[in-house]
N, C-alpha and C positions, 0 to 999 in steps of 0.2 A: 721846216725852219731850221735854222742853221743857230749853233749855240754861241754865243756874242763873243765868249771867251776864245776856244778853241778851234771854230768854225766849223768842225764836224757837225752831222744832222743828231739834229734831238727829236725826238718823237714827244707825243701829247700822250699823258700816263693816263689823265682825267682832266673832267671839265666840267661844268655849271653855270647853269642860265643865272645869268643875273638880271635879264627882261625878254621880253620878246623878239628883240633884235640884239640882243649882245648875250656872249658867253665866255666865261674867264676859263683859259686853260692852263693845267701846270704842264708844263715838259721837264722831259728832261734827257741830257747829252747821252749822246751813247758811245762816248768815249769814257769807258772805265776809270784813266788816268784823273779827267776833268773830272766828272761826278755833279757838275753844275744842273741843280733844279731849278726853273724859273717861273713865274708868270705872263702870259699873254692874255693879249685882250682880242677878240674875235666880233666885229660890227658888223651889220649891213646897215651899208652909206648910201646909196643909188639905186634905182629900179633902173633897168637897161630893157625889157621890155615888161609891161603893166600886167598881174595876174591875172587869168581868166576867172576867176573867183575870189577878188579881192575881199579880206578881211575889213570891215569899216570901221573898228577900233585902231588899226597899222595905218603908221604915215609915213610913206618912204618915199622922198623926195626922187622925182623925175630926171637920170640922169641931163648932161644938157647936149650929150652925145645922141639921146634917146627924140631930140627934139627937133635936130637937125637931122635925123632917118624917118620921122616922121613926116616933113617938108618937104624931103625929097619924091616923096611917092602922091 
């Protein structure tokens, strides 16, 4: 990820789950001048193909890209 300020790349220093499908990361720029630390947020939004071992407590919606490669076959 690119830092909003400067556009130089910022790296991820740390991070923590905040569930099982999302985890909050801080960066920060690796342009010395900037110095900008941030927050991001990290989700999985779509299944694009279905685990061979799915979790039955995890619901991750079925991309709809994932539905029309199903159809086709």
């Amino acid at each position: 990820m690119k830092c909003p300020h400067c556009k130089v790349k910022a790296f991820i220093r740390s991070s923590e789950a905040l569930s099982e499908l999302t985890r909050k990361q801080y960066y920060q720029c690796s342009n010395i001048y900037c110095g900008h630390t941030f927050t991001a947020m990290q989700s999985i939004s779509e299944t694009i193909v279905p685990s061979n071992c799915p979790d039955p407590k995890i619901n991750i919606p079925l991309s709809p890209n994932s539905k029309r490669m199903s159809q086709a076959y």
